[in-house]
C-alpha positions in Angstrom: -1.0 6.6 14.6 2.4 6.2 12.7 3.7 3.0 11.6 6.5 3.0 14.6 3.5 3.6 17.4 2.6 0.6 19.4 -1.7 0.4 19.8 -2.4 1.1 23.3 -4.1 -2.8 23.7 -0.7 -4.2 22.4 1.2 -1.9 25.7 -1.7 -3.1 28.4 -0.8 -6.4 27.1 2.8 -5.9 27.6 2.3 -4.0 30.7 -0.2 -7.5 32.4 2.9 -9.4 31.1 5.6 -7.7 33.1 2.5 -7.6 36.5 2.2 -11.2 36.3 6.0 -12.2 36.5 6.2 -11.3 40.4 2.2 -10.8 41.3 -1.2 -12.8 41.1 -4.7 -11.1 39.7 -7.9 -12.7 41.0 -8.5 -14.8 37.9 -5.1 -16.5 38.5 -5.9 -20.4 39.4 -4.2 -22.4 41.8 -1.7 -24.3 39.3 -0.8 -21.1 38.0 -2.9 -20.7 35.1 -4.4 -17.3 33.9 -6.5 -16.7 31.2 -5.0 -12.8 30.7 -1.8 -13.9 30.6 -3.0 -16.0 27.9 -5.1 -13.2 26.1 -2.1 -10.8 26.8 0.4 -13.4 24.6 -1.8 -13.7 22.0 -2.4 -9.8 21.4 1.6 -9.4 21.5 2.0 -12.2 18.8 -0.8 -11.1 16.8 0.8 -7.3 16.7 4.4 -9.1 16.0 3.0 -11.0 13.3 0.9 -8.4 11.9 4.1 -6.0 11.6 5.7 -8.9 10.1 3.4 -8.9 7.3 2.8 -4.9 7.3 5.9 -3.4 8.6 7.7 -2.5 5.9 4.5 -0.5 4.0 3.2 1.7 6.6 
């Protein structure tokens, strides 16, 4: 992988993201809430900050 390639877990993250914008999956609750969404926004930042950190030497 070269520094400019996005991990694939980082793009399925992405990808749930942009699903849940107009759809529902079967863990979404009632008010709204979904834990993936959740796990999905915490990869992405986790990548952003990592590449923050990293970036620049890979």
């Amino acid at each position: 992988m070269t520094s400019r390639e996005v991990p694939f877990l980082v793009q399925s993250a992405a990808y749930w993201l942009a699903y849940h914008r107009h759809n529902k999956c079967w863990k979404c609750t009632s008010t709204g809430f979904c834990p993936m969404v959740v796990a999905a926004r915490s990869r992405i930042w986790a990548w952003r900050r990592y590449r923050a950190l990293n970036g620049r030497w890979l």
